[in-house]
C-alpha positions in Angstrom: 8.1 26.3 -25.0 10.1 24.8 -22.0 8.7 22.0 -20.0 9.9 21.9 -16.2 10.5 18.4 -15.5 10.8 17.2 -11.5 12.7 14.3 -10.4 12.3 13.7 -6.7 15.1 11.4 -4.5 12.6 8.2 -5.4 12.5 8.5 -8.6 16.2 8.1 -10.0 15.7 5.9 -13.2 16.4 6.8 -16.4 12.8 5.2 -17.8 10.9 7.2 -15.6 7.9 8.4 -17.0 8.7 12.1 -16.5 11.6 12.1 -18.7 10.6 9.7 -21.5 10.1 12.5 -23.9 12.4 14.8 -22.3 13.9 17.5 -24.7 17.0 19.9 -24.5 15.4 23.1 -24.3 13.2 21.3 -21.1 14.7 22.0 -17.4 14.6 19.2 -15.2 14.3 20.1 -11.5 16.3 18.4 -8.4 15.8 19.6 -5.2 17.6 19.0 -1.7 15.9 20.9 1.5 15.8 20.8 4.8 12.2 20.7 5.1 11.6 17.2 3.7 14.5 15.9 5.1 13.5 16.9 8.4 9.7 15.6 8.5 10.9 12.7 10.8 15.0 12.6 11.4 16.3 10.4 9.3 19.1 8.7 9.2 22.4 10.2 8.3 23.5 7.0 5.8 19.8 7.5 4.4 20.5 11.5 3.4 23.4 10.6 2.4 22.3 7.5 0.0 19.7 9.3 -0.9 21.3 12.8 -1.9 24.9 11.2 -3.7 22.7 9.2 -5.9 20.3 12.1 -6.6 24.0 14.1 -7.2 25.0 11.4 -9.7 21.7 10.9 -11.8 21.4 14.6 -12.2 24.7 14.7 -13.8 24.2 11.9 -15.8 21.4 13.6 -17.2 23.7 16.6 -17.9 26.2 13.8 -20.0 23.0 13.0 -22.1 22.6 16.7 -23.3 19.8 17.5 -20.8 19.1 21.1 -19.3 19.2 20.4 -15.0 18.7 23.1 -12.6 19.8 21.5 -9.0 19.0 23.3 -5.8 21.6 21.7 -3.3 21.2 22.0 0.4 23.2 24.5 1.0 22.8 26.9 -1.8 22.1 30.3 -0.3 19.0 30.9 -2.0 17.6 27.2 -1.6 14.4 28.3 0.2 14.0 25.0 2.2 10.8 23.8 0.7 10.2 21.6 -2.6 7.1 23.8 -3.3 8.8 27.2 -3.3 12.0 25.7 -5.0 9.1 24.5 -8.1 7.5 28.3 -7.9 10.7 29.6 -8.0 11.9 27.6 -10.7 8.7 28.1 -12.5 9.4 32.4 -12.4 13.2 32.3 -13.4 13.0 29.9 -16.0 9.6 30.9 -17.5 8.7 27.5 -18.0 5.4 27.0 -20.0 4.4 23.9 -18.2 5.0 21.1 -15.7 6.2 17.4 -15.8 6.7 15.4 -13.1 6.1 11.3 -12.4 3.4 11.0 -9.7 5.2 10.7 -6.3 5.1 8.1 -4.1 3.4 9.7 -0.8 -0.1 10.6 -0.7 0.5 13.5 1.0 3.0 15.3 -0.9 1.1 14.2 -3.8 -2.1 16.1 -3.0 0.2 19.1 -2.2 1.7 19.3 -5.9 -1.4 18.8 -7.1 -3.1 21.8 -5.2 0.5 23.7 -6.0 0.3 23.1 -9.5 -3.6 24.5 -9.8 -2.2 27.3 -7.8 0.4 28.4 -10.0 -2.4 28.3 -13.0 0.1 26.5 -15.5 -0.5 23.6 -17.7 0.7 20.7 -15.6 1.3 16.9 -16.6 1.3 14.0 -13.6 2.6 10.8 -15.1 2.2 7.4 -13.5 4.8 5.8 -12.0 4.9 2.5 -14.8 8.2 1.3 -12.9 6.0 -0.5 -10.7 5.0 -4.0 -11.9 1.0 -3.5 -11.4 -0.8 0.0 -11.7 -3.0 1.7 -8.9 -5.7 0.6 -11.4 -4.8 -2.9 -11.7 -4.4 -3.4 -8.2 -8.0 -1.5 -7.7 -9.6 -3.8 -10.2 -7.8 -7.0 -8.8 -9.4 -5.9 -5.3 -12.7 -5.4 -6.4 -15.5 -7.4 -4.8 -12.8 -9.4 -2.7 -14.3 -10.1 0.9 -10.2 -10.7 1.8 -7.0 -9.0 0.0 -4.1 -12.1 0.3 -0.7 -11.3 -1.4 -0.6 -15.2 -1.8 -3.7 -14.9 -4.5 -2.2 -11.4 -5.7 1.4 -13.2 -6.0 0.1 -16.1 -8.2 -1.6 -13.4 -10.7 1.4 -11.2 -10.7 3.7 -14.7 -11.5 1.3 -15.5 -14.4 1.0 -11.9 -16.1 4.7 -11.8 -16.2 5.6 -15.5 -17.0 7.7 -15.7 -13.9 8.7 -19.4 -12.6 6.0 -20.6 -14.9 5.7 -23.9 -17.1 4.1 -23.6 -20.5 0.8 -23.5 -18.9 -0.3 -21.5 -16.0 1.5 -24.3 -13.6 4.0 -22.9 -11.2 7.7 -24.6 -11.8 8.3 -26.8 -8.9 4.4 -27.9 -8.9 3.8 -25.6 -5.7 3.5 -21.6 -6.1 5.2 -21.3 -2.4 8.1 -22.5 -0.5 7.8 -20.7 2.6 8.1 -23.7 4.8 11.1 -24.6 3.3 12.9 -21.0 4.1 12.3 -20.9 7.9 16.2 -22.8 8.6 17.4 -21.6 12.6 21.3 -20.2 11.9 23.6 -22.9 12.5 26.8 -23.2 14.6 29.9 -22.2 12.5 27.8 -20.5 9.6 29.3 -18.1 7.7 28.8 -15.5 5.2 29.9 -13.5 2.4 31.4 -10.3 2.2 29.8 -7.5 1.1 31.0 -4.8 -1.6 32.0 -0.9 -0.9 32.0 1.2 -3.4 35.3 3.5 -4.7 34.3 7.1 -3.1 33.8 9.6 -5.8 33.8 13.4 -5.0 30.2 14.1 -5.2 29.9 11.1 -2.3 32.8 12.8 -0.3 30.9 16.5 -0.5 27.4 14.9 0.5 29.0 13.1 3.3 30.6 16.5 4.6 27.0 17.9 4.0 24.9 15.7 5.9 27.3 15.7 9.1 27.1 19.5 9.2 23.6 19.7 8.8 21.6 16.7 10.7 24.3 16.1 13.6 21.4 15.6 15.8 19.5 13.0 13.4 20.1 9.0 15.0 22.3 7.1 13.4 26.0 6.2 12.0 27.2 8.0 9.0 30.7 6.7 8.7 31.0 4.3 7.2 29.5 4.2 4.1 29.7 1.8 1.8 26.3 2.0 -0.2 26.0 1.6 -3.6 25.0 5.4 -5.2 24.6 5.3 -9.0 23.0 2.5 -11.0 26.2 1.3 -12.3 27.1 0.3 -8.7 23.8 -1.1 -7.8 24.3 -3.4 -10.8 26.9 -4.9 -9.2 25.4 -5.4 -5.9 22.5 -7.3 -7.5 25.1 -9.1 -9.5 27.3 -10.0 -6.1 23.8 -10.9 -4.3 22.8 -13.3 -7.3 26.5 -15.6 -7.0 27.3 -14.8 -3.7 23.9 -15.2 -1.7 20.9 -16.3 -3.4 21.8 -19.8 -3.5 21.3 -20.0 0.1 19.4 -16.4 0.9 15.8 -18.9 0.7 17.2 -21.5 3.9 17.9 -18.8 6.3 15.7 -15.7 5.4 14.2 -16.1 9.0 17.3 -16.5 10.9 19.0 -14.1 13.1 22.6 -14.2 14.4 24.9 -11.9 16.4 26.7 -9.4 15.0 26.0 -10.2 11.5 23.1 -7.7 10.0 23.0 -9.1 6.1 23.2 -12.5 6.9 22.1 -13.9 2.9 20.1 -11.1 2.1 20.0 -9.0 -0.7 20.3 -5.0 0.2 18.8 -4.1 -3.0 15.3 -2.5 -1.4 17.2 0.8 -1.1 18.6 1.0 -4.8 15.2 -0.5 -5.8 12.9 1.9 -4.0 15.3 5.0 -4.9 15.1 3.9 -8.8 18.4 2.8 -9.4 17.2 -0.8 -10.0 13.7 -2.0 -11.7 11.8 -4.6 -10.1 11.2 -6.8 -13.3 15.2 -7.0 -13.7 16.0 -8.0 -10.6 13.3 -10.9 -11.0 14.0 -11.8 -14.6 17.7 -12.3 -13.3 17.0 -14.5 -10.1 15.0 -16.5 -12.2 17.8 -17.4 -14.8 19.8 -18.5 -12.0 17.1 -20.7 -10.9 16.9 -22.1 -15.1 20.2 -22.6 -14.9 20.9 -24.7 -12.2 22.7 -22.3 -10.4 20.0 -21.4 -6.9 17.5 -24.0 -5.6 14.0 -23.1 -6.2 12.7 -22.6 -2.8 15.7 -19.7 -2.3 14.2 -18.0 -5.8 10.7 -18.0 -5.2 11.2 -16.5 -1.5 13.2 -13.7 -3.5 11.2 -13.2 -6.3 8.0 -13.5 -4.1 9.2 -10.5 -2.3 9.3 -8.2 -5.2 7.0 -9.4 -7.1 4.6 -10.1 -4.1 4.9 -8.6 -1.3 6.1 -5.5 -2.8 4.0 -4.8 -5.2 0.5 -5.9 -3.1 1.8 -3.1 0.2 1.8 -0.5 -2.3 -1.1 -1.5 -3.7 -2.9 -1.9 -0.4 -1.3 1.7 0.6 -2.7 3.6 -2.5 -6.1 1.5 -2.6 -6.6 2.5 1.5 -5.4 6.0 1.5 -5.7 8.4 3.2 -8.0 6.5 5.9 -5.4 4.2 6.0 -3.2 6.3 8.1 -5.3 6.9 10.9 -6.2 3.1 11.5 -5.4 1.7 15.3 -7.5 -1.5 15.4 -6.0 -2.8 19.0 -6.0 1.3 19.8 -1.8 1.3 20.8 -0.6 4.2 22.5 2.1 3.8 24.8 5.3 6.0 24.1 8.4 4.5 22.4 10.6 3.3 24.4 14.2 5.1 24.0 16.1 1.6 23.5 14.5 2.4 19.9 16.7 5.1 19.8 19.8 3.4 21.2 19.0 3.8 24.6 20.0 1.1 27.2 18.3 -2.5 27.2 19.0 -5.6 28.8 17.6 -7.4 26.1 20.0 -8.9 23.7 17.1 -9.0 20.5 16.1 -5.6 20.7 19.9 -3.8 21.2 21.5 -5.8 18.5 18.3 -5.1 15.7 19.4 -1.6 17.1 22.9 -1.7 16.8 22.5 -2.6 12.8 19.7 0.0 12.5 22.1 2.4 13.8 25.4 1.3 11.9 24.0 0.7 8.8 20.5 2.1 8.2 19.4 -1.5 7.7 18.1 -4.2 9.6 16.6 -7.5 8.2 13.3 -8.1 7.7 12.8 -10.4 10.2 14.3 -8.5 12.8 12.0 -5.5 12.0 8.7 -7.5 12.2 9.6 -10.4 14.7 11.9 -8.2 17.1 11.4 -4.8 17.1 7.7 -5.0 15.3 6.6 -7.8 17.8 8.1 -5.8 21.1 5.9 -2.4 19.9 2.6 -4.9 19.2 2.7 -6.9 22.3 3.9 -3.2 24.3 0.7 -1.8 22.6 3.9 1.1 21.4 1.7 3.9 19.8 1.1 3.2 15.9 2.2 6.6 14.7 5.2 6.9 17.1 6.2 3.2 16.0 5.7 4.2 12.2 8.1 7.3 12.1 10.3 5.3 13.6 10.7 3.0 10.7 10.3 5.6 8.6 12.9 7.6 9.8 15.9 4.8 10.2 16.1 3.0 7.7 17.3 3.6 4.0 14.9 2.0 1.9 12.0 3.3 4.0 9.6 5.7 1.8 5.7 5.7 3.2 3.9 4.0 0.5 6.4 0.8 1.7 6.6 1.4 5.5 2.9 2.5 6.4 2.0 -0.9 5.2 4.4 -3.0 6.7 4.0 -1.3 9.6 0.8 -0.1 10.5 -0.8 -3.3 8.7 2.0 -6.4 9.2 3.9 -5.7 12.3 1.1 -3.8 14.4 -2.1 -5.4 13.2 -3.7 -1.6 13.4 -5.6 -2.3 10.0 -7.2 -5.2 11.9 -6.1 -7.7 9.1 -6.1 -5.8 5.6 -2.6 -7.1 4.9 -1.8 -9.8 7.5 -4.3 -12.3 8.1 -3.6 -12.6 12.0 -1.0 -10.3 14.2 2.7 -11.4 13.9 2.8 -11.7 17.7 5.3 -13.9 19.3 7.0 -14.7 22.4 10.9 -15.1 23.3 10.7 -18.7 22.4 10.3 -17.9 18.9 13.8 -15.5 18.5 15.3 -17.9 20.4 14.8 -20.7 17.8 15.7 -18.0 15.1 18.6 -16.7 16.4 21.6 -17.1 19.0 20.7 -13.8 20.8 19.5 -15.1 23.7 22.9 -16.9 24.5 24.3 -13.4 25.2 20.7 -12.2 27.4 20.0 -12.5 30.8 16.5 -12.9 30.4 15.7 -16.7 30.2 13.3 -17.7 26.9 11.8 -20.3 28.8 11.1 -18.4 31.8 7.1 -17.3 32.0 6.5 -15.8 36.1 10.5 -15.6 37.2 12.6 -12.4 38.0 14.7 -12.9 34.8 11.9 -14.3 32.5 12.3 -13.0 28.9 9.9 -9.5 28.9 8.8 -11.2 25.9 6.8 -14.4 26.9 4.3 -12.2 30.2 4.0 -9.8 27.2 2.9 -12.7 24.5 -0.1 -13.8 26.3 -0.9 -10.6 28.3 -1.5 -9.1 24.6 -3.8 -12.1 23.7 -6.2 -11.8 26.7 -5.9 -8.3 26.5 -7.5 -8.2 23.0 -9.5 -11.7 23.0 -12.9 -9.7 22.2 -11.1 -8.6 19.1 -9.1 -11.2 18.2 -10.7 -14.8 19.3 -12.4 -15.4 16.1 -9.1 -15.1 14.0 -8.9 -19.4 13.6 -5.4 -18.4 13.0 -4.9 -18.0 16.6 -6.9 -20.7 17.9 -4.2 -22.7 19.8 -3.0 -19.9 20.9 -6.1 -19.1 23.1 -6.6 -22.8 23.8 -3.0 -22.5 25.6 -4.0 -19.7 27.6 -7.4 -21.3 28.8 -5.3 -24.1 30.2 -3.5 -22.0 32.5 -6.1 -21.8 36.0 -7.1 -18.1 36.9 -4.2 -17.5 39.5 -1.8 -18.5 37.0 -3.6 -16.1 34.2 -3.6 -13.2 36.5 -0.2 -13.9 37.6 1.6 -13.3 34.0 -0.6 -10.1 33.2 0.6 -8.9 36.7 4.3 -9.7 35.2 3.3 -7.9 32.1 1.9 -5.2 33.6 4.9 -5.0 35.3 7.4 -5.4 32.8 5.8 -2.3 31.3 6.6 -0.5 34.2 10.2 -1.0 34.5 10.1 -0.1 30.8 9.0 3.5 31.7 11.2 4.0 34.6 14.3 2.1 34.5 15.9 -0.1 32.0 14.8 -2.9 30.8 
């Protein structure tokens, strides 16, 4: 009795749950088709990422002595779909029943569950244990909560797993945090390290042909590339991170500078969220660093706190909320996007270079995607599901479970404050402080009511008095609406006139 085991292009890790008791006679399933790929247009480099290391895990399977049937893209009988590719697999192979580690998505989730009832076979869904806290631990951790905080989940997670911890239940360092301690502006003259590429094996070559024939249309660079697509090679990234970056990755996580999209930061969420790395690795090795003199402790915990934080507590929040979760527009956005999101002309330096690196390299820090691009779509009232396939869509390590979240609920505030406890919104000032893109602007960051004014700053306050009846009970926010009620009436209706304004050119010229 053969088991058909399914490995989606998430779930590339040799521990996962599916093929923990794996035998020869089983087939496990890969599957490449347009359908799934074409849900939003992703980027080229993310296919391409995605499919090589799917390419490479599947035939390291094969080395290991396992059975793999792998429906490639182009195969002329690929049907397009991942649910006709399983039936179909399930009639030639006469498989007696069905493996598969529970995806990711709570959509395609419910479908292979109704498939799988459909097709009347035995059928096994495995949690996904490479996570560092289960669906049910997070549930329970919730439970009876008035407030969900990744601060108070972050502190649990760091003492189940002894991470940064003294013999007791005391954080190293006395403090559980050193956020204010990571929010350095980039200096003049700063420089950074290099980062690897990879030797170019002939699977990568063959996927790279593929993608360019087939998504041509889909935004985005695909030459070069120069990501990491087996788990050997993300070993070494992690490794080059961990000398080359860490020790200073916690000083300037906030900072932005021109023409440099990595700054200090790791790259790792893509090999992480595809499978190729494990969370609890990467943290057990940033925190040897840290034991051994080699990274300052406010640079480790900001890394580790990401992982082991932030990371786990969005997916937690996605799976706990879903699918309600989805349809949630607290300040009820819906303007279009904008086409500079799509490379389309801007005058304003921020939002064309968090472009540019979207489009080169699939990637663009985390600062830039919540306090550039993020904060222009919240104070632009952008429409929530517009703004969300967006991310989705360009960059690598974007799956749903990771983006909705970070979207929808940190950069947009449309789950009125499930994840962030006020909106991230911001005006030019505060890119100007964390970066030196506003050297190359000719918007002014101090300008408020004048012709070249950063779009930014009408924006900032136009989006505070435009959702005070929602928003002026958030103490969070307090001196921000203090600030405004200095300003007389004339002055008030002057800069949501410039807003209003500002919008306008938005929609019918560039701005």
């Amino acid at each position: 009795m053969s088991a058909l085991r399914i490995v989606l292009w998430d779930q590339l890790s040799h521990t996962l749950s599916a093929l923990k008791d794996a035998q020869a006679h089983d087939v496990v399933l890969f599957c490449e088709t347009h359908y799934e790929a074409s849900l939003v247009p992703h980027h080229p480099k993310k296919l391409a990422f995605l499919y090589a290391a799917m390419r490479h895990f599947a035939q390291e399977l094969c080395q290991k002595g396992l059975r793999v049937r792998y429906v490639t893209l182009d195969a002329t009988d690929n049907t397009g779909m991942l649910a006709s590719e399983i039936t179909r697999a399930v009639k030639d192979l006469g498989a007696s029943h069905i493996i598969m580690t529970q995806p990711s998505e709570y959509a395609l989730r419910q479908d292979l569950l109704h498939l799988f009832k459909e097709l009347t076979l035995p059928f096994e869904m495995r949690e996904d244990d490479r996570f560092l806290c289960s669906e049910g631990a997070f549930k329970n951790w919730a439970a009876g909560r008035k407030e969900l905080r990744m601060e108070y989940f972050y502190r649990d997670m760091r003492k189940h797993y002894r991470i940064l911890m003294d013999k007791g239940d005391k954080p190293l360092g006395g403090q559980w945090n050193f956020d204010k301690e990571n929010r350095r502006p980039p200096e003049c003259g700063l420089s950074f390290p290099k980062r690897l590429s990879h030797p170019r094996s002939d699977t990568l070559k063959e996927v790279l042909r593929l993608v360019g024939k087939h998504f041509p249309g889909h935004f985005g660079d695909l030459e070069p590339f120069y990501y990491a697509v087996t788990r050997e090679q993300a070993l070494l990234e992690l490794e080059d991170f961990i000398i080359h970056c860490l020790p200073f990755f916690g000083d300037y996580q906030d900072a932005m500078v021109r023409d440099e999209p990595y700054l200090f930061h790791s790259l790792l969420s893509s090999y992480l969220n595809a499978g190729l790395l494990a969370p609890l690795e990467i943290c057990r090795r940033a925190e040897r660093v840290y034991l051994e003199g080699k990274a300052p402790l406010n640079c480790v915990e900001g890394f580790i706190r990401q992982i082991l934080g932030w990371r786990e507590f969005i997916r937690g929040v996605y799976w706990l909320k879903m699918p309600a979760y989805g349809d949630l527009n607290y300040l009820e956005a819906n303007g279009p996007l904008p086409s500079f999101y799509w490379g389309g002309p801007t005058h304003m330096a921020c939002i064309k270079e968090a472009v540019t690196h979207t489009r080169i390299h699939a990637y663009s820090h985390h600062i830039q995607r919540l306090m550039v691009t993020g904060n222009f779509a919240l104070l632009a009232g952008l429409d929530v599901a517009e703004v969300q396939a967006w991310y989705l869509s360009v960059y690598s390590d974007a799956f749903e479970w990771v983006e909705m979240p970070n979207t929808l609920g940190m950069a947009l505030f449309g789950d009125g404050g499930l994840v962030g406890s006020k909106p991230y919104a911001a005006s030019g000032k505060y890119i100007h402080k964390m970066s030196n893109f506003c050297a190359q602007c000719p918007y002014n960051p101090d300008g408020l009511l004048e012709e070249d004014a950063c779009p930014f700053n009408a924006l900032y306050w136009d989006f505070l008095a435009r959702h005070r009846q929602k928003l002026d009970n958030n103490p969070r926010l307090s001196f921000s609406y203090k600030n405004w009620d200095r300003f007389d009436t004339p002055k008030q209706e002057a800069i949501r006139h410039k807003a209003k304004q500002t919008l306008l050119t938005m929609k019918e010229e560039t701005l």
